[in-house]
PDB file of N, CA, C and O in Angstrom, chain B, residues numbered from 101:
ATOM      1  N   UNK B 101     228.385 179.289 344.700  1.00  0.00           N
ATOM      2  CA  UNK B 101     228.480 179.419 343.250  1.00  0.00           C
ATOM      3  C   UNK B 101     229.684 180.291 342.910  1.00  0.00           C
ATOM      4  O   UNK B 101     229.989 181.201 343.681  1.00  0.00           O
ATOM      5  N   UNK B 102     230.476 180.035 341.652  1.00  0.00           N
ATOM      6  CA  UNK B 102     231.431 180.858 341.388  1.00  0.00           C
ATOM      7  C   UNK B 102     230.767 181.563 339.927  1.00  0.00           C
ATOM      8  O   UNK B 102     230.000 181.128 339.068  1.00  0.00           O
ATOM      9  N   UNK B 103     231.342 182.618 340.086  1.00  0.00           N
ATOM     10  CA  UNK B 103     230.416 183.750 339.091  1.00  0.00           C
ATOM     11  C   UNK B 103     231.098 183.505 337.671  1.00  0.00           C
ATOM     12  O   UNK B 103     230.568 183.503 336.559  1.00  0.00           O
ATOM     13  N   UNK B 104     232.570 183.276 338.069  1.00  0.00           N
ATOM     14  CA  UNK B 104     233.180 183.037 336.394  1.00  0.00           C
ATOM     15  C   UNK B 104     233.288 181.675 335.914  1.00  0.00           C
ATOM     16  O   UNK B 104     233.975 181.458 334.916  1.00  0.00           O
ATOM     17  N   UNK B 105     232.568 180.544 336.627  1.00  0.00           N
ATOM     18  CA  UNK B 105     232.771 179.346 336.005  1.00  0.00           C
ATOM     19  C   UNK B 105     231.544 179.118 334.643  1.00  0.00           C
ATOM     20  O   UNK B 105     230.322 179.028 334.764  1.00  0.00           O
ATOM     21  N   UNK B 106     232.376 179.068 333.365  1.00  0.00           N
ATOM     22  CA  UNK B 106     232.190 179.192 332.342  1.00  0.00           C
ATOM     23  C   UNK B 106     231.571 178.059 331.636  1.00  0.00           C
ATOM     24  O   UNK B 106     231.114 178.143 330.496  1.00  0.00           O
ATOM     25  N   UNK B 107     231.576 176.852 332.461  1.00  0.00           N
ATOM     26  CA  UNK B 107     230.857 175.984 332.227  1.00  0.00           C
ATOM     27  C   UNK B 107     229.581 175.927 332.528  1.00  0.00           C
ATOM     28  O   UNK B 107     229.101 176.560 333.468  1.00  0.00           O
ATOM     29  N   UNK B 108     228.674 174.895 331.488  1.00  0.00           N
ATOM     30  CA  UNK B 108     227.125 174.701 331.436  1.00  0.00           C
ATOM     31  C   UNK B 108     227.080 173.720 331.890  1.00  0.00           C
ATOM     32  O   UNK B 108     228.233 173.737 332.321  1.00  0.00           O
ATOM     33  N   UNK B 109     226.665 172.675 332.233  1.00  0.00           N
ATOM     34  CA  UNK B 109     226.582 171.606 333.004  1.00  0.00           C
ATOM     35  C   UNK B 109     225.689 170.641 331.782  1.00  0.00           C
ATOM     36  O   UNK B 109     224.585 170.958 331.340  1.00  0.00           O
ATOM     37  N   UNK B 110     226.429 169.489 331.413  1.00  0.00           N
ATOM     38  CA  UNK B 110     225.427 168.430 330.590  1.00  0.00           C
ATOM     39  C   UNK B 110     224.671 168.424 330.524  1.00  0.00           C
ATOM     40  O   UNK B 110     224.285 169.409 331.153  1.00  0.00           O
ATOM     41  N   UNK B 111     223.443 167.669 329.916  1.00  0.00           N
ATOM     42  CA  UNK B 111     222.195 167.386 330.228  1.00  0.00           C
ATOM     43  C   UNK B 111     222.151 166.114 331.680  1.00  0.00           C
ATOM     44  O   UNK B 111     223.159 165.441 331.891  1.00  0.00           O
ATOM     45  N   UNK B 112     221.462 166.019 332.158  1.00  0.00           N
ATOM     46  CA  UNK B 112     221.489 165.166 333.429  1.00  0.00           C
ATOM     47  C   UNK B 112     222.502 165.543 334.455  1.00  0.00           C
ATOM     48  O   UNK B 112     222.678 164.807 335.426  1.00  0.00           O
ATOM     49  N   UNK B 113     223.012 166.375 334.337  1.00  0.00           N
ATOM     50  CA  UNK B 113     224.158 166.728 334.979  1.00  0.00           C
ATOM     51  C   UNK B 113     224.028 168.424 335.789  1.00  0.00           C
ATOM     52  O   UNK B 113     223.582 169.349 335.110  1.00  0.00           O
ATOM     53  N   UNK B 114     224.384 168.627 336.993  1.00  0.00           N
ATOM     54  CA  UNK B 114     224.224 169.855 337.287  1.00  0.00           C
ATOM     55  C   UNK B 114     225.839 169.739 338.135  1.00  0.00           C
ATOM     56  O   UNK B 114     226.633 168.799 338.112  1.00  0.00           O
ATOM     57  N   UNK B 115     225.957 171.266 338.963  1.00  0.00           N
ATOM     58  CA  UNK B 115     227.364 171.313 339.521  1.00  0.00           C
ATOM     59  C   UNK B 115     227.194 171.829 341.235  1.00  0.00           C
ATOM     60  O   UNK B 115     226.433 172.714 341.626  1.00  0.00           O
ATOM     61  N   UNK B 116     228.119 171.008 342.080  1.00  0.00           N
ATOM     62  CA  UNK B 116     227.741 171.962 343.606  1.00  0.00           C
ATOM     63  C   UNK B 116     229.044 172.114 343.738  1.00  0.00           C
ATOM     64  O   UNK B 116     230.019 171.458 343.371  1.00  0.00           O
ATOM     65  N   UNK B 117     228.778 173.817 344.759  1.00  0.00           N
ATOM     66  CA  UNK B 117     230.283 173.878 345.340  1.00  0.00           C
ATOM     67  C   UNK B 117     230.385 173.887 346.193  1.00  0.00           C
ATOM     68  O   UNK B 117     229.454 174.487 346.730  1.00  0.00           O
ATOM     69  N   UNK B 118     231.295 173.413 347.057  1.00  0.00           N
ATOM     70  CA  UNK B 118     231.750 172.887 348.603  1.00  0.00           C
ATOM     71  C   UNK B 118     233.004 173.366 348.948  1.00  0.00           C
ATOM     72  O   UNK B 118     234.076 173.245 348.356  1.00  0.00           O
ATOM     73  N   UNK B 119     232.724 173.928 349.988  1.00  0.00           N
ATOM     74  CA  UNK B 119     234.280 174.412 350.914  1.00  0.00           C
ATOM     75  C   UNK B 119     235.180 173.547 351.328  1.00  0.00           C
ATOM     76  O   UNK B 119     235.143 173.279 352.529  1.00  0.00           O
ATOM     77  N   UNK B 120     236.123 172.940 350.560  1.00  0.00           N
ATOM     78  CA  UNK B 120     236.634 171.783 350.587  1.00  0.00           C
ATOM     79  C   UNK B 120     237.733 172.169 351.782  1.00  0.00           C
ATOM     80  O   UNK B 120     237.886 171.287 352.627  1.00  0.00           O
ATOM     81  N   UNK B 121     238.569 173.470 351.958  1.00  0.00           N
ATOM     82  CA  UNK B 121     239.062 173.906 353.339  1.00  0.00           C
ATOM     83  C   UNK B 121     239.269 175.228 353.341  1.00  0.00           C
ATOM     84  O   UNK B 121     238.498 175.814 352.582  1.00  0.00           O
ATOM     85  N   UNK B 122     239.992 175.885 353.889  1.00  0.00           N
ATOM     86  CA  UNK B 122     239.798 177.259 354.320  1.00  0.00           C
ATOM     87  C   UNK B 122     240.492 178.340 352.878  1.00  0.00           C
ATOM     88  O   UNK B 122     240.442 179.570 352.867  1.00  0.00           O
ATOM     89  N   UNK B 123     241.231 177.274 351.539  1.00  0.00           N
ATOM     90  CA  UNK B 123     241.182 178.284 350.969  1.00  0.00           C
ATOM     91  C   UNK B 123     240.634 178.035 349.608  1.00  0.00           C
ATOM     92  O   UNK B 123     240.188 179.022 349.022  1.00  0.00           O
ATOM     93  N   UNK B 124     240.586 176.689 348.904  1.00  0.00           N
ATOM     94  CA  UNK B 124     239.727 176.335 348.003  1.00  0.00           C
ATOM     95  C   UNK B 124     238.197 175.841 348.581  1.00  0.00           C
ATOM     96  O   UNK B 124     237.797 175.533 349.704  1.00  0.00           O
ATOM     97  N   UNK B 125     237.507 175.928 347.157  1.00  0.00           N
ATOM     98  CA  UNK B 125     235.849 175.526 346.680  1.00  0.00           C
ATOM     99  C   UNK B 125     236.697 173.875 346.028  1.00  0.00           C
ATOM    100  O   UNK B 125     237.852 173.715 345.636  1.00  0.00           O
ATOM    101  N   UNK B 126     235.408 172.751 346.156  1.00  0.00           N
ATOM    102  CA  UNK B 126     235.135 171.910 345.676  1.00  0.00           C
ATOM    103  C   UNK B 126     233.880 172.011 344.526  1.00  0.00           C
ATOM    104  O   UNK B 126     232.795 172.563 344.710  1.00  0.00           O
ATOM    105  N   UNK B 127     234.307 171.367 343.367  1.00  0.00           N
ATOM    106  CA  UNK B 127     233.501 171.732 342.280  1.00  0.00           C
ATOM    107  C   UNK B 127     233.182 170.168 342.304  1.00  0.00           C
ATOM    108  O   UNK B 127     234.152 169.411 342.343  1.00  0.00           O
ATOM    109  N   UNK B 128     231.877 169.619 342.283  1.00  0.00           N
ATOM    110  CA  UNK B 128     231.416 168.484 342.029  1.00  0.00           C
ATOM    111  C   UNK B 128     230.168 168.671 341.117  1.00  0.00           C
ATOM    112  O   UNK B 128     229.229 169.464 341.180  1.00  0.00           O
ATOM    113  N   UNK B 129     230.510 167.563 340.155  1.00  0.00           N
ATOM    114  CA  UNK B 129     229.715 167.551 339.085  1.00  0.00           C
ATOM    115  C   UNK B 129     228.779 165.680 339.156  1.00  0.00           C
ATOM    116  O   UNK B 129     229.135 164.501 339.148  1.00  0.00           O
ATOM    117  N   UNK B 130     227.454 166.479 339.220  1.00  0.00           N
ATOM    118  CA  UNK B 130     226.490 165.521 340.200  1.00  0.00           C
ATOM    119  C   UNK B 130     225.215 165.327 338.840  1.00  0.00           C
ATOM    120  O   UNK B 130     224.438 166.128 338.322  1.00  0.00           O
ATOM    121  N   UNK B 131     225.558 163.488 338.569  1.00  0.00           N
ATOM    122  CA  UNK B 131     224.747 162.725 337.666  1.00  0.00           C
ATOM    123  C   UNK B 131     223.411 162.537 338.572  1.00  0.00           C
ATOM    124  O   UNK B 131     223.353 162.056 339.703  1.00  0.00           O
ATOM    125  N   UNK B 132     222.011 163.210 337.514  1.00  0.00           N
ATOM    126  CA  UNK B 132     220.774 162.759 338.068  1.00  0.00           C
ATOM    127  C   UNK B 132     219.903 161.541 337.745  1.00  0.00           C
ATOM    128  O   UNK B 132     218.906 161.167 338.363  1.00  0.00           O
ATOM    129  N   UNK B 133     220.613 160.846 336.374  1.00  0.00           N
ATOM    130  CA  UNK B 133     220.028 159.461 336.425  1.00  0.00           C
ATOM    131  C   UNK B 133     219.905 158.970 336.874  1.00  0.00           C
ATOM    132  O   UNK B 133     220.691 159.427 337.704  1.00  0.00           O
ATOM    133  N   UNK B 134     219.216 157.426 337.730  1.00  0.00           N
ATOM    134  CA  UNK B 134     219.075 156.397 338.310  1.00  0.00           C
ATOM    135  C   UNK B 134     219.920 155.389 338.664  1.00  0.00           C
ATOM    136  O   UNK B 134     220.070 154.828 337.578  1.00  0.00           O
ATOM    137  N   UNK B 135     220.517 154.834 339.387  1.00  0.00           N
ATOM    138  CA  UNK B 135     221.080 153.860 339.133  1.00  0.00           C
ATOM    139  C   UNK B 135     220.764 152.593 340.037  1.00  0.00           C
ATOM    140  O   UNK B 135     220.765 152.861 341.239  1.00  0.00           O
ATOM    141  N   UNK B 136     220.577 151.679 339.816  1.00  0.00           N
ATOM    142  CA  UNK B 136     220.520 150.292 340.590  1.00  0.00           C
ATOM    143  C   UNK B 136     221.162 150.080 341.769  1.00  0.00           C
ATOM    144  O   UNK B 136     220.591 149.769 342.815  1.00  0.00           O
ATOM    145  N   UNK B 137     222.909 150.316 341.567  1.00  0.00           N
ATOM    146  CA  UNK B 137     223.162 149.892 342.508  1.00  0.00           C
ATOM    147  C   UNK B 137     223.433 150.953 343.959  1.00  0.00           C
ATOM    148  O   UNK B 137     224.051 150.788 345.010  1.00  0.00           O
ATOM    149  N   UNK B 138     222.726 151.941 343.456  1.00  0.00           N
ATOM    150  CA  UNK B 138     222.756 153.189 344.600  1.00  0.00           C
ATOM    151  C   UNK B 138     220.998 153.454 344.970  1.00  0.00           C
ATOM    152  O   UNK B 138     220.617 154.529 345.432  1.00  0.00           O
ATOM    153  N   UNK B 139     220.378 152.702 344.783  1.00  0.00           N
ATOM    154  CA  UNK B 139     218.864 153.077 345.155  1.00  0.00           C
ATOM    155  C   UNK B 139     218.164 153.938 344.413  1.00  0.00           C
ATOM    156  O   UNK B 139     217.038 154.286 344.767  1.00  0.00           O
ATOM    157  N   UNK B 140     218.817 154.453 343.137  1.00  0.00           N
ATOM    158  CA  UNK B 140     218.407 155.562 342.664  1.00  0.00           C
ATOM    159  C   UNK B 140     218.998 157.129 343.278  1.00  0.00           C
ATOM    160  O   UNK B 140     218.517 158.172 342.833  1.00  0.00           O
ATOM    161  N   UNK B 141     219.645 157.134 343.911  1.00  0.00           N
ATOM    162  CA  UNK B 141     220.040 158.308 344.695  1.00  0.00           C
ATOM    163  C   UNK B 141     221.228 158.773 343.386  1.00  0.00           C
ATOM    164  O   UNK B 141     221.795 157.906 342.721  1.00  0.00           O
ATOM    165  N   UNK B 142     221.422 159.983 343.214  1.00  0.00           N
ATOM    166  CA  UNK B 142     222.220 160.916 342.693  1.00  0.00           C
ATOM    167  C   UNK B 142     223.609 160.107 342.438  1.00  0.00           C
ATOM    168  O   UNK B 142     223.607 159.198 343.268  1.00  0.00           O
ATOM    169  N   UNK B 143     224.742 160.040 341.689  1.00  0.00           N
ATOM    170  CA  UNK B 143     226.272 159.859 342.023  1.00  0.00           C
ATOM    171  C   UNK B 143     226.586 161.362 341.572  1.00  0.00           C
ATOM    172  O   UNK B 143     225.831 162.100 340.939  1.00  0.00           O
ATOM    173  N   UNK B 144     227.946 161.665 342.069  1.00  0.00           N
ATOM    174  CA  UNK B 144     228.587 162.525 342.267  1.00  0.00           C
ATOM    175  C   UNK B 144     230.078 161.910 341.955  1.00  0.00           C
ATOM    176  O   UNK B 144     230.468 160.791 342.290  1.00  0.00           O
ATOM    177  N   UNK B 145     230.930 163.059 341.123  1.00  0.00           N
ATOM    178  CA  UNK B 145     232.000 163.097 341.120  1.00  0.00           C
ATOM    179  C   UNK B 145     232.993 164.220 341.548  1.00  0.00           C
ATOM    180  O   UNK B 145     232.508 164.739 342.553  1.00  0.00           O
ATOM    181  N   UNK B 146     233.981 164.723 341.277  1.00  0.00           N
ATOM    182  CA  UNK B 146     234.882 165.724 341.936  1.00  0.00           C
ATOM    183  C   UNK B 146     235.082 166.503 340.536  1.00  0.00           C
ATOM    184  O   UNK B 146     235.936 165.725 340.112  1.00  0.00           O
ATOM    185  N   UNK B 147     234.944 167.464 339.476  1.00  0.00           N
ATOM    186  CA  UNK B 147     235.129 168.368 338.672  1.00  0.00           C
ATOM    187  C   UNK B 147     236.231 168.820 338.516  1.00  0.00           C
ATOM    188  O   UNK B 147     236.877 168.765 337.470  1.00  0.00           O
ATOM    189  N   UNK B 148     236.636 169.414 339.741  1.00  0.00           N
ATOM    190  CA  UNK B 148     237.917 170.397 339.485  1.00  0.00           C
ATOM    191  C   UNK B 148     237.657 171.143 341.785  1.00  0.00           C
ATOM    192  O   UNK B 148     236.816 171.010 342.674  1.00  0.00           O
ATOM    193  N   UNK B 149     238.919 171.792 341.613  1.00  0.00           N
ATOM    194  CA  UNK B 149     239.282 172.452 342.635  1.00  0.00           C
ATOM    195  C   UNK B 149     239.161 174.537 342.320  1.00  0.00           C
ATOM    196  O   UNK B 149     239.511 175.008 341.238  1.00  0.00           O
ATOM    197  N   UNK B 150     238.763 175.206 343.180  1.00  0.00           N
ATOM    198  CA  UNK B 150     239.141 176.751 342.523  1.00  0.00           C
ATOM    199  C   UNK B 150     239.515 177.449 343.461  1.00  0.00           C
ATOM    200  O   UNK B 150     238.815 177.214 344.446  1.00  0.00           O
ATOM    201  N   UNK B 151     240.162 178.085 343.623  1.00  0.00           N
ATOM    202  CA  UNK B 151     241.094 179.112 344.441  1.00  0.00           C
ATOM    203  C   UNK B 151     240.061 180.709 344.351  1.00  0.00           C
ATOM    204  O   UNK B 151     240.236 181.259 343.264  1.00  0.00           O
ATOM    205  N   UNK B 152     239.376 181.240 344.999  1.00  0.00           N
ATOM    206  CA  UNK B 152     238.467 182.692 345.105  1.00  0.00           C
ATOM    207  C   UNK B 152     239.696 183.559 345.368  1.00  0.00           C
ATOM    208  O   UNK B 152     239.816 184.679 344.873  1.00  0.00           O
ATOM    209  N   UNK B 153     240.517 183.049 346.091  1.00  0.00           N
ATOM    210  CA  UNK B 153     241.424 184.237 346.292  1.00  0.00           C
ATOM    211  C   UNK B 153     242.550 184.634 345.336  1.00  0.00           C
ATOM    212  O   UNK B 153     242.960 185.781 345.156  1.00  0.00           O
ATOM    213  N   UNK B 154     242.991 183.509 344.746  1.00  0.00           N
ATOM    214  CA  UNK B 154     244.298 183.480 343.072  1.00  0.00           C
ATOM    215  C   UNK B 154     243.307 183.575 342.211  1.00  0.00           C
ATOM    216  O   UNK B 154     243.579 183.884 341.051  1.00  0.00           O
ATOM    217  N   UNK B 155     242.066 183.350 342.567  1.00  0.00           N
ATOM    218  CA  UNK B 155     240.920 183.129 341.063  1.00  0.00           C
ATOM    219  C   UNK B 155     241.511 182.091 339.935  1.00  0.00           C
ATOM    220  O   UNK B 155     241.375 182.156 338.713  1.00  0.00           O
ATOM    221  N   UNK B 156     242.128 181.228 340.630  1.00  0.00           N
ATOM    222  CA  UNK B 156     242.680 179.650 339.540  1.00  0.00           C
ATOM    223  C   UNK B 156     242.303 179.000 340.442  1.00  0.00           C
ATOM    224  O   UNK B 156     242.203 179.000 341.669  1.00  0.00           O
ATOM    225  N   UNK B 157     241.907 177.838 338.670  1.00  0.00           N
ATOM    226  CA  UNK B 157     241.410 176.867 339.116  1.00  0.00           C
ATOM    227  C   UNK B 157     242.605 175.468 338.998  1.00  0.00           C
ATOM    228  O   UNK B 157     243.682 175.595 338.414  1.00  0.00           O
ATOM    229  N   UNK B 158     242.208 174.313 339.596  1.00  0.00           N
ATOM    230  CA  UNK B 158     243.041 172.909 339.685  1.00  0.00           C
ATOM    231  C   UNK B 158     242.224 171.921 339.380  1.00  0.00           C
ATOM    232  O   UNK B 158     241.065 171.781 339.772  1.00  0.00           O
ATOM    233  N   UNK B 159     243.157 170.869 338.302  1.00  0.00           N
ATOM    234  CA  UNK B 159     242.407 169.392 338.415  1.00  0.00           C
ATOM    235  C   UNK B 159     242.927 168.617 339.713  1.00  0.00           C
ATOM    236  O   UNK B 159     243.975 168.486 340.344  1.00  0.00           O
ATOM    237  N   UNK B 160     241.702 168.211 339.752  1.00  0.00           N
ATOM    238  CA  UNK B 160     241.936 166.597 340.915  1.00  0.00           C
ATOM    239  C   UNK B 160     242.834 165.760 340.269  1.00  0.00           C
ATOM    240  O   UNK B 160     243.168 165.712 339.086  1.00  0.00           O
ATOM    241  N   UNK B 161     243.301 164.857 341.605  1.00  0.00           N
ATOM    242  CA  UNK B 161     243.929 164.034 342.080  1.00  0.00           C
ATOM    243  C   UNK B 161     243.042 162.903 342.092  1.00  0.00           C
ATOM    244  O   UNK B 161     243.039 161.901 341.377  1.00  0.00           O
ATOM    245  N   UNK B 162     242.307 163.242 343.015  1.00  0.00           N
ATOM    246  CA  UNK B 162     240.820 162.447 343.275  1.00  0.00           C
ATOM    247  C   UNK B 162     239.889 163.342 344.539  1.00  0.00           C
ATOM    248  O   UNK B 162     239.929 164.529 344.863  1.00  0.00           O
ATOM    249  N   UNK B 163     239.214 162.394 344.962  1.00  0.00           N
ATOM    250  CA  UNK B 163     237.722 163.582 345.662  1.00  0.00           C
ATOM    251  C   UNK B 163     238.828 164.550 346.585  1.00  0.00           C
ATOM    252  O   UNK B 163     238.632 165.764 346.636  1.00  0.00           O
ATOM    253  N   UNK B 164     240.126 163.859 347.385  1.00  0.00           N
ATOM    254  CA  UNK B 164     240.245 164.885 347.972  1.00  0.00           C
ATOM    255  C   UNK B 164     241.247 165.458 348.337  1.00  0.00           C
ATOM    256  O   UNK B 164     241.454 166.097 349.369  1.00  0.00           O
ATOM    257  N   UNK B 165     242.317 165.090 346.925  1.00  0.00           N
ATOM    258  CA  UNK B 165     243.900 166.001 346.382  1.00  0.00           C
ATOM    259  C   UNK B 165     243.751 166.642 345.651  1.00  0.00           C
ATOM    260  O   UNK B 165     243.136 166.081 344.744  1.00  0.00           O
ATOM    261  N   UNK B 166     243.949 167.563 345.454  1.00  0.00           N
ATOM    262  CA  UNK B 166     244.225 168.931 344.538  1.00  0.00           C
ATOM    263  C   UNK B 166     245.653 168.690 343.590  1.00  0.00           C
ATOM    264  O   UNK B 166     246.823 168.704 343.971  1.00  0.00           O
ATOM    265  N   UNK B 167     245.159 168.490 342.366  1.00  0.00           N
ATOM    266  CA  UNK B 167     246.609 168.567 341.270  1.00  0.00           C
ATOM    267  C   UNK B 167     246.824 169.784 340.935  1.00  0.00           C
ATOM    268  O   UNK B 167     246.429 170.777 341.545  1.00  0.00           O
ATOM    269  N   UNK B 168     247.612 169.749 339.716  1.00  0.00           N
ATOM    270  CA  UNK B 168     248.147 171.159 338.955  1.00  0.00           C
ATOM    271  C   UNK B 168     246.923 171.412 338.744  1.00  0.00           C
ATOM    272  O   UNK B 168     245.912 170.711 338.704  1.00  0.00           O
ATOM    273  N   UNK B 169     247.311 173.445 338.501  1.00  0.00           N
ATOM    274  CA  UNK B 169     246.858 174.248 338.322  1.00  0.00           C
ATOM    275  C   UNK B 169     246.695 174.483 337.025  1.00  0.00           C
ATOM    276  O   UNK B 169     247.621 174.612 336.224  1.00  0.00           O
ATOM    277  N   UNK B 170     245.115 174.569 336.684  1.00  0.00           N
ATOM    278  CA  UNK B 170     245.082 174.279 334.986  1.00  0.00           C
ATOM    279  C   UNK B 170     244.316 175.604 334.594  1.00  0.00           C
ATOM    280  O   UNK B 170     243.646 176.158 335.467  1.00  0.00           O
ATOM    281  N   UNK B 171     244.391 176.204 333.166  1.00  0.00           N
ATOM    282  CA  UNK B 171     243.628 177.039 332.159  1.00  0.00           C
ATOM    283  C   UNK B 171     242.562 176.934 332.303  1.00  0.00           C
ATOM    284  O   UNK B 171     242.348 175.730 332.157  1.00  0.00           O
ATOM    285  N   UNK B 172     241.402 177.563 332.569  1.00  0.00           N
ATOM    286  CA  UNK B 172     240.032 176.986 332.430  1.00  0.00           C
ATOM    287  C   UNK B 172     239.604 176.867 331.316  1.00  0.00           C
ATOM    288  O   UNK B 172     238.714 176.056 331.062  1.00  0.00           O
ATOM    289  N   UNK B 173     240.254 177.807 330.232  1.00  0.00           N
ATOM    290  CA  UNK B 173     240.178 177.403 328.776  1.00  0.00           C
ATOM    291  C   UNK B 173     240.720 175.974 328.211  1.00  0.00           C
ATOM    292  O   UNK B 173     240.648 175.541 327.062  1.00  0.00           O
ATOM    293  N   UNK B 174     241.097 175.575 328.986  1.00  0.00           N
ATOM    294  CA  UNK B 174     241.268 173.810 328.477  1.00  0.00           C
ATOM    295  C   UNK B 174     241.035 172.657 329.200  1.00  0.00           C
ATOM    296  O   UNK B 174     241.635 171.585 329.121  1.00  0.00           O
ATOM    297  N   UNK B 175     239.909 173.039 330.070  1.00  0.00           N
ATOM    298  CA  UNK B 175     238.563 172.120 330.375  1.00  0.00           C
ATOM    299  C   UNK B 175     237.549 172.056 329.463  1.00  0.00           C
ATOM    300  O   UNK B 175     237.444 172.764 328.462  1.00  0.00           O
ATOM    301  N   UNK B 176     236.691 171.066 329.879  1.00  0.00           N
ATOM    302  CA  UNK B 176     235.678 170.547 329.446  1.00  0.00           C
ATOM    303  C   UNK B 176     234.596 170.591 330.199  1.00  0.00           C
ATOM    304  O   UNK B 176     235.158 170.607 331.294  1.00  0.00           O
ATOM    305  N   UNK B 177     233.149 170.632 330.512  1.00  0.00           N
ATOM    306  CA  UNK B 177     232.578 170.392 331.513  1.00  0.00           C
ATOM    307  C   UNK B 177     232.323 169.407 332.418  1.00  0.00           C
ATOM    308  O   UNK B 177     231.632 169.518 333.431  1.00  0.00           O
ATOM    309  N   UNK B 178     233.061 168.163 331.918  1.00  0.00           N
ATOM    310  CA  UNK B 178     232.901 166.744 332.368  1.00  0.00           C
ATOM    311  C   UNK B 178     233.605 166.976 333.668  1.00  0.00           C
ATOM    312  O   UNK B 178     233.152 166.827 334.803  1.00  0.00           O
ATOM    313  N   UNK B 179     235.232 167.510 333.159  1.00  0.00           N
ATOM    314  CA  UNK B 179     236.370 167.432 334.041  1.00  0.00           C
ATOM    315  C   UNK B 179     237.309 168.729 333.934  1.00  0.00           C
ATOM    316  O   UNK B 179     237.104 169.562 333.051  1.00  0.00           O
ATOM    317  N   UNK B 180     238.111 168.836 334.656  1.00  0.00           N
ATOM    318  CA  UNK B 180     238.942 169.870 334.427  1.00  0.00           C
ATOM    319  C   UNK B 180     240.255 169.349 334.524  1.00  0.00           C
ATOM    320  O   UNK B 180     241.227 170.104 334.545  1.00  0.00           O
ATOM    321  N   UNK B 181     240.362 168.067 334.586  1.00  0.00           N
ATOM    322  CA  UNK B 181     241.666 166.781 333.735  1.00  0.00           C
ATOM    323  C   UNK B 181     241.888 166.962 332.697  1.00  0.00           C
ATOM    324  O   UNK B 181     241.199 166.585 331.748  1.00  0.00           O
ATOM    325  N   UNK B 182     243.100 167.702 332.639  1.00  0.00           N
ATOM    326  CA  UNK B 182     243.734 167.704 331.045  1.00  0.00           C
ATOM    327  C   UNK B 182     244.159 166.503 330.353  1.00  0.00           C
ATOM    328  O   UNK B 182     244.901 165.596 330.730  1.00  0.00           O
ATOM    329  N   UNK B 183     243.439 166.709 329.090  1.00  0.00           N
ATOM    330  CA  UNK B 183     243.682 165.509 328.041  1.00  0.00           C
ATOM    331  C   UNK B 183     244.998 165.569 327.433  1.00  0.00           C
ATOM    332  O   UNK B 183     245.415 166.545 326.810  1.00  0.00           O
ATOM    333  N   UNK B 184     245.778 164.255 327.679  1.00  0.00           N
ATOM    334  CA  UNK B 184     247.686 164.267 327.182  1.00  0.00           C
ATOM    335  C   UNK B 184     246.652 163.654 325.716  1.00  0.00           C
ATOM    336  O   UNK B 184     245.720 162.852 325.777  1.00  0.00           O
ATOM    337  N   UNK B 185     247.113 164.228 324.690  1.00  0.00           N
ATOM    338  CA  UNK B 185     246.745 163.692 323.427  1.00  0.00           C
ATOM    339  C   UNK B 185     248.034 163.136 322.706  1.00  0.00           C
ATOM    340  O   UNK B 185     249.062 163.450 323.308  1.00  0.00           O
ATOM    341  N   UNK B 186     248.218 162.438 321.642  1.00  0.00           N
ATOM    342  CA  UNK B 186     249.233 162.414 321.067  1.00  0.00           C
ATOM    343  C   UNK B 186     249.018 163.164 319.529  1.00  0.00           C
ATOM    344  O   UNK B 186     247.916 163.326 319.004  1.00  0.00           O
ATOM    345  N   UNK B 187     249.981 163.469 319.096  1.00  0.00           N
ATOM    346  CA  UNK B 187     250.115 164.585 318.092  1.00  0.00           C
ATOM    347  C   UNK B 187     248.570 163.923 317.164  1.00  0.00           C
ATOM    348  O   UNK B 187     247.567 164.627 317.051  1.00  0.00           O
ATOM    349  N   UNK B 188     248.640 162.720 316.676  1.00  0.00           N
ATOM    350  CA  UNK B 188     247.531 162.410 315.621  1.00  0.00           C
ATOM    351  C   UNK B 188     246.423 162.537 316.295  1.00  0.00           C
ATOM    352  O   UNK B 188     245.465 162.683 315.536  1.00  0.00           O
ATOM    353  N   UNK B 189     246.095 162.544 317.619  1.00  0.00           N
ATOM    354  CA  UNK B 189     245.004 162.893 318.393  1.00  0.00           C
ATOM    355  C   UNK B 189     244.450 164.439 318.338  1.00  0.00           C
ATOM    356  O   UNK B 189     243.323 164.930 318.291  1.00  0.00           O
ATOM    357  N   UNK B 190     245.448 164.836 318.358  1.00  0.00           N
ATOM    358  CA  UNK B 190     245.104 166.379 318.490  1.00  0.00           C
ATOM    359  C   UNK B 190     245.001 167.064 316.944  1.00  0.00           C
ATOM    360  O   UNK B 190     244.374 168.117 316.831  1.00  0.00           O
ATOM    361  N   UNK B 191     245.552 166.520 315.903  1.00  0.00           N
ATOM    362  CA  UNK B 191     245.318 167.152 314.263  1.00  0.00           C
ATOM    363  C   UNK B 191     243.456 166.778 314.436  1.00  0.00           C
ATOM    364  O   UNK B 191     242.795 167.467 313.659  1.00  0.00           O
ATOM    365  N   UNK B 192     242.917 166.166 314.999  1.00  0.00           N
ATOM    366  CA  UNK B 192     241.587 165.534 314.731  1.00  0.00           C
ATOM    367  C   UNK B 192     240.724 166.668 315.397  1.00  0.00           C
ATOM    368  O   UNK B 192     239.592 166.996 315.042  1.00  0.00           O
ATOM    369  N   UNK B 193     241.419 167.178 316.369  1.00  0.00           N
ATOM    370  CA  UNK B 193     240.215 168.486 317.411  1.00  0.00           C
ATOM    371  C   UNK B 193     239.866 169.272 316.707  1.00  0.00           C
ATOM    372  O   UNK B 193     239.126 170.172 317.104  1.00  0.00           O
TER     373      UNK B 193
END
């Protein structure tokens, strides 16, 4: 668990962290609904990446590249993929 991750986790939704290698955590954000074509078993996605030792965090690439280094103030709990908005997108937030 990381003590400053500021996120709540959805409803149906909770978060695990995984030692993805010797210097980041893997943040996976893990759906408990049902689904058909998985037996009912859990899906899981990749959240974000976090550094314990810089104490920053990174969006994914995918489950297992590490992108830029992002604000945690401009995540979401879904993802920690920054949204490119375009200007009329963003007068609406």
């Amino acid at each position: 668990m990381i003590p400053e991750f500021p996120h709540k986790a959805p409803k149906n939704y909770s978060y695990s962290f995984e030692k993805h290698n010797t210097r980041l955590i893997r943040i996976d954000l893990i759906c408990h609904r049902q689904f058909d074509y998985n037996l009912g078993a859990s899906t899981k996605t990749v959240w974000g990446f976090y550094s314990p030792k810089r104490r920053e965090y990174y969006a994914p690439v995918n489950y297992k590249t590490v992108g830029s280094k992002v604000d945690i103030d401009n995540t979401r709990p879904w993802t920690a993929m920054q949204v490119k908005q375009t200007p009329l997108e963003a007068a609406f937030n």
